[in-house]
Structure formats: structure tokens, C-alpha cells
C-alpha positions in Angstrom: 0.0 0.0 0.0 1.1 3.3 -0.9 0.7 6.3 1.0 0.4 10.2 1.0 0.9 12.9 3.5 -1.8 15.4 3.7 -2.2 18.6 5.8 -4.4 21.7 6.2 -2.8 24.5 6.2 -4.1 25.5 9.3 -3.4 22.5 10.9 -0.2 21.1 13.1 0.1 17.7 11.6 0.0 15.3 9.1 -2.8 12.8 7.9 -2.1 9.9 6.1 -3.8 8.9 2.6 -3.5 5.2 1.6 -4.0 4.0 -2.0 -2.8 1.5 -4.2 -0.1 1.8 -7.1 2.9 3.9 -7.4 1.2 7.4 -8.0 -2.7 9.0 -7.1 -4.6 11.6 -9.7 -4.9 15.0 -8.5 -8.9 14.2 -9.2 -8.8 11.1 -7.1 -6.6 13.2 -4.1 -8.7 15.6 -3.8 -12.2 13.1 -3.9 -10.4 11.0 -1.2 -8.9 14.1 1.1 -13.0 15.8 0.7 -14.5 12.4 1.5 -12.3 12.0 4.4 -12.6 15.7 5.9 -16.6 15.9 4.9 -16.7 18.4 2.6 -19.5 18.9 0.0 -18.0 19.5 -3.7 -20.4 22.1 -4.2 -19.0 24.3 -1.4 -15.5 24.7 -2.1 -12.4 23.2 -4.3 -9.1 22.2 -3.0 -5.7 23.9 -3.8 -2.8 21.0 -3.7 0.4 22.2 -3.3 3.8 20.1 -2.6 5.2 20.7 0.9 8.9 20.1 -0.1 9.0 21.8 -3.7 6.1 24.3 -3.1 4.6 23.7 -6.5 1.2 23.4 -6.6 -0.6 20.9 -8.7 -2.7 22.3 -11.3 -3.7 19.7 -14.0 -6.6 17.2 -12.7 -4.4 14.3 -14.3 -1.3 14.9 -12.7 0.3 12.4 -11.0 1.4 12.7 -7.5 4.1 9.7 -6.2 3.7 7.6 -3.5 5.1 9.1 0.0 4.9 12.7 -1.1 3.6 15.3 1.3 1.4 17.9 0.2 -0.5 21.0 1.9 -4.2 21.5 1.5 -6.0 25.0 1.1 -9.5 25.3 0.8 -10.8 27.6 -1.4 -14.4 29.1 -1.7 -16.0 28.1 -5.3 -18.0 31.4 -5.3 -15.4 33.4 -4.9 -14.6 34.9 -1.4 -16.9 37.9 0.3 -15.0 41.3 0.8 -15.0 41.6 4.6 -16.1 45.3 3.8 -19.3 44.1 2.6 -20.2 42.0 5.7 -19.4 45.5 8.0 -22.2 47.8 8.9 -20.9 51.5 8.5 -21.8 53.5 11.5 -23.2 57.2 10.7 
């Protein structure tokens, strides 16, 4: 069994992903790591970046290899609301 090394970015440590073969689709990481943290689809995507190399992976087919350790961001899929909007203005 192969493994991956996942983390939040808000988050102190490491979970650990197990799949079989050499390598794991971005698509198939981030089904497994959204399954496994129950989050809905619909509500957000997440941004996969490689903890040693910083590179984030972009392509939905690329291959991530066994033993890697990667950072996980989630990010809104409408779009983030300006924190100025959410204020009341006081007059």
C-alpha cells in the first residue's frame, strides 16, 4: 500500500492517505482528502500544493508519487466575500 501525507494549512500535523499503485490523480486526491474531511463538492475546491517543492498541482491528471507530502488549502467556489461588505458602517 502506498501512502500520501496530507495537511491543512491551518493544521499542526500530518494525515495519512493510503492508496494503491505507485502514483494517485490530482482528481482522485482531492475526492479521497474531501471524503475524508466531509466536505461537500459544491461548497468549495481544493488547492494542492507540494510541501517540499512548493509547487502546486494544477492539471486534474497529474500524478502525484507515492510518500509525497502535500498541503491543502480550501478555497471558496463562489469566490470569497470582501470583509467590507459584511461591515455595517456607523453614521
Amino acid at each position: 500500500m502506498a501512502h500520501i501525507h496530507y495537511k491543512f494549512s491551518s493544521k499542526l500535523s500530518y494525515d495519512t492517505l493510503v492508496f494503491d499503485g505507485p502514483h494517485i490523480t490530482l482528481t482522485d486526491l482531492k475526492r479521497r482528502i474531501m471524503g475524508r474531511e466531509k466536505l461537500r463538492a459544491g461548497d468549495c475546491d481544493l488547492q494542492i500544493t507540494n510541501a517540499q517543492t512548493k509547487e502546486e498541482y494544477t492539471e486534474d491528471e497529474e500524478l502525484i508519487s507515492k510518500g509525497s507530502s502535500v498541503i491543502v488549502r480550501r478555497i471558496p467556489i463562489n469566490g470569497v466575500k470582501s470583509s467590507s461588505s459584511s461591515k455595517t458602517q456607523n453614521t
